[in-house]
C-alpha positions in Angstrom: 130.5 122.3 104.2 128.5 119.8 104.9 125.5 118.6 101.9 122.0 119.1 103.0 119.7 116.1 101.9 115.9 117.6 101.9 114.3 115.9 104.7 117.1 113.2 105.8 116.9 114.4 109.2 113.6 113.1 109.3 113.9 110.1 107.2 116.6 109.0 110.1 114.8 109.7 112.9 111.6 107.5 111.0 114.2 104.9 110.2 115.3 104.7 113.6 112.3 105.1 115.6 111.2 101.9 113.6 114.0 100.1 114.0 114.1 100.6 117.6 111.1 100.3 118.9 110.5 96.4 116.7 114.0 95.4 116.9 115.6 96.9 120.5 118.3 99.3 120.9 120.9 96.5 120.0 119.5 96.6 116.4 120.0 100.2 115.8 123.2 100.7 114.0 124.0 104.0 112.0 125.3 101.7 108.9 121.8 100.6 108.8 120.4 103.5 109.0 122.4 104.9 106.5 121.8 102.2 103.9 118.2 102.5 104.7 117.7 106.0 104.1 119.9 105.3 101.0 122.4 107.9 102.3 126.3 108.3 103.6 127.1 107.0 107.1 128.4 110.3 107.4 125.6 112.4 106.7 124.1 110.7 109.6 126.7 112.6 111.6 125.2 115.8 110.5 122.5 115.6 112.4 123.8 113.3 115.3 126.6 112.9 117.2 126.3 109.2 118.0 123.8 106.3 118.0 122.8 107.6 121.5 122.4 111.3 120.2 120.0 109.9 117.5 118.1 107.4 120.1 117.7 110.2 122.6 116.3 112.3 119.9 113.8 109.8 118.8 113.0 109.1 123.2 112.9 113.1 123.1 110.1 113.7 120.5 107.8 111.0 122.2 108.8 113.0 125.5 107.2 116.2 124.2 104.0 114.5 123.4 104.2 113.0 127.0 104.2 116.6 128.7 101.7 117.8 126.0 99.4 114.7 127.2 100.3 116.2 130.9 98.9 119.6 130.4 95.8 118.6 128.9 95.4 116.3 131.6 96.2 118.9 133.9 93.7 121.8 132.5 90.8 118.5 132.2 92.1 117.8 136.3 89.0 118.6 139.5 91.9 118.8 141.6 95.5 117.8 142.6 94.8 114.1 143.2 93.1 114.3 139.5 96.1 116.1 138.2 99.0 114.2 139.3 97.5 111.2 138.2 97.5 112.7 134.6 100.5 113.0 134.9 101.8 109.7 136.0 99.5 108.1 133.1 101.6 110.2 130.6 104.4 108.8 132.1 103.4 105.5 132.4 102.4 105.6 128.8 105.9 106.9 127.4 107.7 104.4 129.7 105.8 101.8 128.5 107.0 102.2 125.2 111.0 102.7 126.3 111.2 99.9 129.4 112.6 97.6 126.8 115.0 100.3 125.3 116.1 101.4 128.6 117.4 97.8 130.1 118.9 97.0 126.7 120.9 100.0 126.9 122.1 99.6 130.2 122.9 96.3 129.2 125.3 96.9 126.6 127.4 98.9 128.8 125.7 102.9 128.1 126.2 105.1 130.3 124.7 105.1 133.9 125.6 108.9 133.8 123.7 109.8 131.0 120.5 108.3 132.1 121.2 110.1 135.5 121.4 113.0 134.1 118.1 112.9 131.4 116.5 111.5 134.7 117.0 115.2 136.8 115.9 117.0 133.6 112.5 114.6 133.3 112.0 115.4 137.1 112.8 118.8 136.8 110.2 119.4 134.0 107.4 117.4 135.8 108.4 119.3 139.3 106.9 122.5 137.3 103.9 120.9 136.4 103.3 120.2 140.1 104.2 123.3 141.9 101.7 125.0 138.6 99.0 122.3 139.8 99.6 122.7 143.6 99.2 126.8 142.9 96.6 126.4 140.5 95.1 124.5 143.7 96.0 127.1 146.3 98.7 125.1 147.6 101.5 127.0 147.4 102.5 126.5 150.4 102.9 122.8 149.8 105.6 123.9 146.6 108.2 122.0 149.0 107.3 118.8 147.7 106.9 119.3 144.4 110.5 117.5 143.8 109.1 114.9 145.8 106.0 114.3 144.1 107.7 114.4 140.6 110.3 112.1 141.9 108.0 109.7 142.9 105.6 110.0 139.8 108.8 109.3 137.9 109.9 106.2 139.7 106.2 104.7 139.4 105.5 105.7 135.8 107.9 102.6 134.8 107.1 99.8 137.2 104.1 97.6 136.3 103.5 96.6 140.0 102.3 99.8 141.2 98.9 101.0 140.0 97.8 104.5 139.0 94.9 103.6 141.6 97.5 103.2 144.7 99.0 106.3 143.8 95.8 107.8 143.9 94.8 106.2 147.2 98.2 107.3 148.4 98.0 111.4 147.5 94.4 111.6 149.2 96.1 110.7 152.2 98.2 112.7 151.4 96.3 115.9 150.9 93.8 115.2 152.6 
């Protein structure tokens, strides 16, 4: 049975978090971690499968605080112009803090797969906070393009050459 360590799981995640966000995702190694934290490689495995477990899980935390920031924006919204735009500015926000991360890992040869497959469940969860907004709205009948929408909030959010203010321009058009 594996030893519990009173609040290791945190002080990796903390250790981590720091280490990638100053350093890159290069820089993050479980040894250092380890030695950091002042614990086992192996207890790091107790909480983590792999470096990518533990970096997705430090991505993941900052991705809940990103949705959180998208219903408030949401229940603040006049309308669905107002309230994708929240949206987007959450996701601009949390991708402004991962653009780095993201090219360094696809760099070192991780997985095009993996970031596929965190990209459907990212869409997925903003899709609902569109079809709630379009319905909140009395738009249901507009639900449709929901995926759509999400898809292209998501493909913005990271780009620094499109502005929150052309996507707004753009979705007037579009609902007007």
């Amino acid at each position: 049975m594996p030893k519990i360590i009173d609040e290791a799981r945190k002080k990796i995640l903390e250790s981590a978090r720091k280490k990638l966000l100053s350093e890159g995702y290069g820089a993050v190694s479980l040894r250092e971690i380890a030695r950091e934290c002042s614990i086992a490689v192996g207890t790091i495995y107790n909480y983590f499968d792999s470096k990518d477990s533990l970096v997705a899980s430090i991505m993941l935390d900052d991705w809940f605080q990103a949705l959180s920031e998208m219903d408030e924006g949401i229940a603040a919204s006049d309308g669905i112009t107002d309230g994708i735009i929240e949206i987007h500015a959450a996701v601009e926000r949390f991708s402004s803090i991962y653009r780095e991360v993201w090219s360094q890992f696809l760099q070192s040869g991780g997985s095009s797969s993996e970031v596929d497959s965190r990209h459907l469940m990212l869409r997925g969860q903003i899709e609902e906070k569109i079809r709630s907004l379009l319905a909140r709205n009395g738009r249901r009948e507009d639900a449709g393009f929901a995926p759509i929408l999400a898809e292209l909030v998501l493909a913005i959010g990271p780009r620094t050459d499109i502005s929150g203010k052309q996507l707004s321009d753009f979705l007037n058009r579009f609902f007007q």
